[in-house]
C-alpha positions in Angstrom: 13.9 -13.0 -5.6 14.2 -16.7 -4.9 15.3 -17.8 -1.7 18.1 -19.7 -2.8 19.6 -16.8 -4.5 19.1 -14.2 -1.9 22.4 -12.8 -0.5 22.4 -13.8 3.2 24.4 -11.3 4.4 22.3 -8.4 3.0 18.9 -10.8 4.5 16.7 -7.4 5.9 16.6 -9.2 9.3 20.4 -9.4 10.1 20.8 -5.6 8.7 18.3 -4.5 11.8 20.7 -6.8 14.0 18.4 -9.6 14.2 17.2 -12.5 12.7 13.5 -13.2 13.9 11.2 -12.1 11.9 8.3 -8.9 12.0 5.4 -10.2 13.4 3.2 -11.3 10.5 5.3 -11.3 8.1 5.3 -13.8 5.2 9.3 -14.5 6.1 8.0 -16.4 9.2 5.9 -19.3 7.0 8.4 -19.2 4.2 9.4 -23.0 3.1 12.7 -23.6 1.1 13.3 -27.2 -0.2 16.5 -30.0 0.7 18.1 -28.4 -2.5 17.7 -24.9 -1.4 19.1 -25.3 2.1 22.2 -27.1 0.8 22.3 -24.4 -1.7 22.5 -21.9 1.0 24.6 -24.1 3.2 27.2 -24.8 0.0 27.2 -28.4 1.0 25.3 -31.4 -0.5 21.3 -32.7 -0.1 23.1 -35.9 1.3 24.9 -33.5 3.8 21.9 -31.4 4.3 20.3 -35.4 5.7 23.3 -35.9 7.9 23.0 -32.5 10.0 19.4 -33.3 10.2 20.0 -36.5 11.7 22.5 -35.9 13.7 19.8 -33.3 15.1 22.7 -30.1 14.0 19.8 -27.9 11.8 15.8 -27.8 12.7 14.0 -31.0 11.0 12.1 -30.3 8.2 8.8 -30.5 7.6 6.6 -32.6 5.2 4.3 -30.6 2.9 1.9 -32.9 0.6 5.0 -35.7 0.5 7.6 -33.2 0.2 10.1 -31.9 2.2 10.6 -28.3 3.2 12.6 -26.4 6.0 11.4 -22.7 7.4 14.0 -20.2 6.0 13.8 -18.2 8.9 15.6 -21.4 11.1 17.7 -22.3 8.6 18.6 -18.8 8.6 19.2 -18.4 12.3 21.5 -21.8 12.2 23.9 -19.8 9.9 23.7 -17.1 11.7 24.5 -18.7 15.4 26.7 -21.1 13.7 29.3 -17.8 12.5 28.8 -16.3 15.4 29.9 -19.4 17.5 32.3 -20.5 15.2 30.8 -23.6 14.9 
């Protein structure tokens, strides 16, 4: 399934109670591009720049010119950010 479409409230780390990921598994080096993480975030690529700016989600990282953000933090900001009510 792609990333962008998977549901995040049914994400197989949050139904154990947790978000980190099993040792080893391929969740902890998955990438998901700008467009994916505003996807997930429901906000814009331009808006996706400003939080990362203003230092709000993890920076991304640059993969052969392009950029790409771990799921698992981007997943862990939405997750603290509900339960903080951020």
């Amino acid at each position: 399934m792609n990333p962008s479409t998977y549901p995040i409230n049914h994400h197989p780390a949050e139904r154990a109670g947790s978000i980190e990921p099993a040792r080893g598994s391929s969740e902890t080096y998955q990438l998901i591009s700008k467009k994916e993480v505003a996807s997930l975030l429901a906000i814009s690529q331009r808006t996706v720049d400003r939080l990362v700016s203003a230092g709000d989600i993890p920076r991304p990282l640059k993969v052969g010119g392009c950029t790409r953000f771990r799921r698992i933090e981007i997943l862990n900001f939405i997750h603290s950010a509900t339960t903080t009510g951020r």
